[in-house]
matplotlib code that plots the C-alpha trace (Angstrom):
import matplotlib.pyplot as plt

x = [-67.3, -69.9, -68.7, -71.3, -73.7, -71.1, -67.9, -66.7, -64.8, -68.3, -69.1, -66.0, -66.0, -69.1, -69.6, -65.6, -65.2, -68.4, -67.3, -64.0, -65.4, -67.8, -65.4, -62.2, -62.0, -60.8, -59.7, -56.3, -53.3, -53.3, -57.8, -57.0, -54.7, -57.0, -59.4, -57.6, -55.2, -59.3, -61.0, -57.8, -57.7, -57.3, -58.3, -55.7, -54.6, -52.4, -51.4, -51.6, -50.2, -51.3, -52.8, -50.9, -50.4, -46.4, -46.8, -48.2, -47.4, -51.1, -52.4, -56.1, -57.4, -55.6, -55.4, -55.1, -53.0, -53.8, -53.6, -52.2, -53.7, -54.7, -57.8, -58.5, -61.3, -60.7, -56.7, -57.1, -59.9, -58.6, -55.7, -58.3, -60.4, -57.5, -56.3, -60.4, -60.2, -56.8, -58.0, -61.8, -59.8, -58.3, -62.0, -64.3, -66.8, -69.2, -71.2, -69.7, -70.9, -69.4, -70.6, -69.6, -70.1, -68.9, -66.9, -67.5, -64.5, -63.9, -63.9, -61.1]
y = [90.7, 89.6, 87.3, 83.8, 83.5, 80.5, 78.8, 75.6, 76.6, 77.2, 73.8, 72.3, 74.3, 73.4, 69.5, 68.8, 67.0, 65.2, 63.7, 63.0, 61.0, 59.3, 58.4, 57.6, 54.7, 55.7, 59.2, 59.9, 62.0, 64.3, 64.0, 65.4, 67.8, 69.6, 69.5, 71.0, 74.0, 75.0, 75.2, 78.0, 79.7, 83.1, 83.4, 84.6, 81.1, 81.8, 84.7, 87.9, 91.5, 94.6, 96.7, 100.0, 102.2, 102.8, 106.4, 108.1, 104.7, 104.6, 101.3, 99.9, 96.5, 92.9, 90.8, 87.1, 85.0, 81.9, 77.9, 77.8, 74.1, 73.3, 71.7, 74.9, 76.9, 79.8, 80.0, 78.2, 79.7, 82.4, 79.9, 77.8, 80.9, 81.9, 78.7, 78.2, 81.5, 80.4, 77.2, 78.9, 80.4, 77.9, 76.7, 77.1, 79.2, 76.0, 74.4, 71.2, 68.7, 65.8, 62.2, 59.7, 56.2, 52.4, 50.1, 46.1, 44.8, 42.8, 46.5, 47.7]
z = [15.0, 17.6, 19.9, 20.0, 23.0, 23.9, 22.7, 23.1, 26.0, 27.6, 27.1, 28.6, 31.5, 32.4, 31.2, 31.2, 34.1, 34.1, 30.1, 31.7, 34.5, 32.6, 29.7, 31.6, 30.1, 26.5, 26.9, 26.5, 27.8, 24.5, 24.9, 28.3, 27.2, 24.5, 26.7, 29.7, 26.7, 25.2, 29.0, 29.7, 26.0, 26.1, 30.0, 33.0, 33.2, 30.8, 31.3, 29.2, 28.4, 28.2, 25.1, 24.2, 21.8, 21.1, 20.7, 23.4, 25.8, 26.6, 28.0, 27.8, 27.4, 29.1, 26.3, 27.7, 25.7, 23.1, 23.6, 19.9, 20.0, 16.9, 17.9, 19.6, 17.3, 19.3, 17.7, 14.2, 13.2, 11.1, 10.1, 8.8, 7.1, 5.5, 4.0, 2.8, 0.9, -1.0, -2.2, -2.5, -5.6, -7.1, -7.5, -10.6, -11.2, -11.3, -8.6, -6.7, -5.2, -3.0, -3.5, -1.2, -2.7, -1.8, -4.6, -4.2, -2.9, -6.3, -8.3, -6.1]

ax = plt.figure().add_subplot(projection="3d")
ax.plot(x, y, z, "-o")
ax.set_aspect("equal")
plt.show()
């Protein structure tokens, strides 16, 4: 799989602090939290281990290790690919559409 020319955690590295600063003053401990867990995914900040096969004991890549946030889309992506597929079959083989539409207050 290709990686994307950027990722979210791009974004927040770069923008993060100027959002934070300029939205102080509704943001959150948890908002500052996700924030601060996607900004580190999967970078030394978290730390990491090392890639080896267990037969010959040979070592290549540093893998860094995962947030595991759920808001992450770095970590939950295959989670939520995975969960799509299984309900993608409990579908039918029929086109769907989703319509969105507002009752009068009296209907309800």
């Amino acid at each position: 799989m290709n990686r994307p020319p950027f990722e979210v955690a791009d974004i927040i590295r770069q923008h993060g602090k100027n959002f934070i600063e300029n939205n102080r003053s509704w943001l959150t401990y948890l908002h500052l939290r996700v924030l601060h867990t996607i900004e580190h995914c999967r970078t030394a900040a978290l730390g990491g281990h090392l890639d080896g096969c267990s037969r010959c004991g040979y070592r290549s890549d540093i893998s860094y290790n995962s947030c595991g946030n759920r808001h992450c889309p770095k970590c939950l992506t295959h989670a939520r690919d995975l969960w799509l597929a299984e309900r993608s079959k409990e579908l039918l083989p029929i086109g769907y559409f989703h319509v969105v539409f507002t009752l009068p207050h009296e209907m309800s």
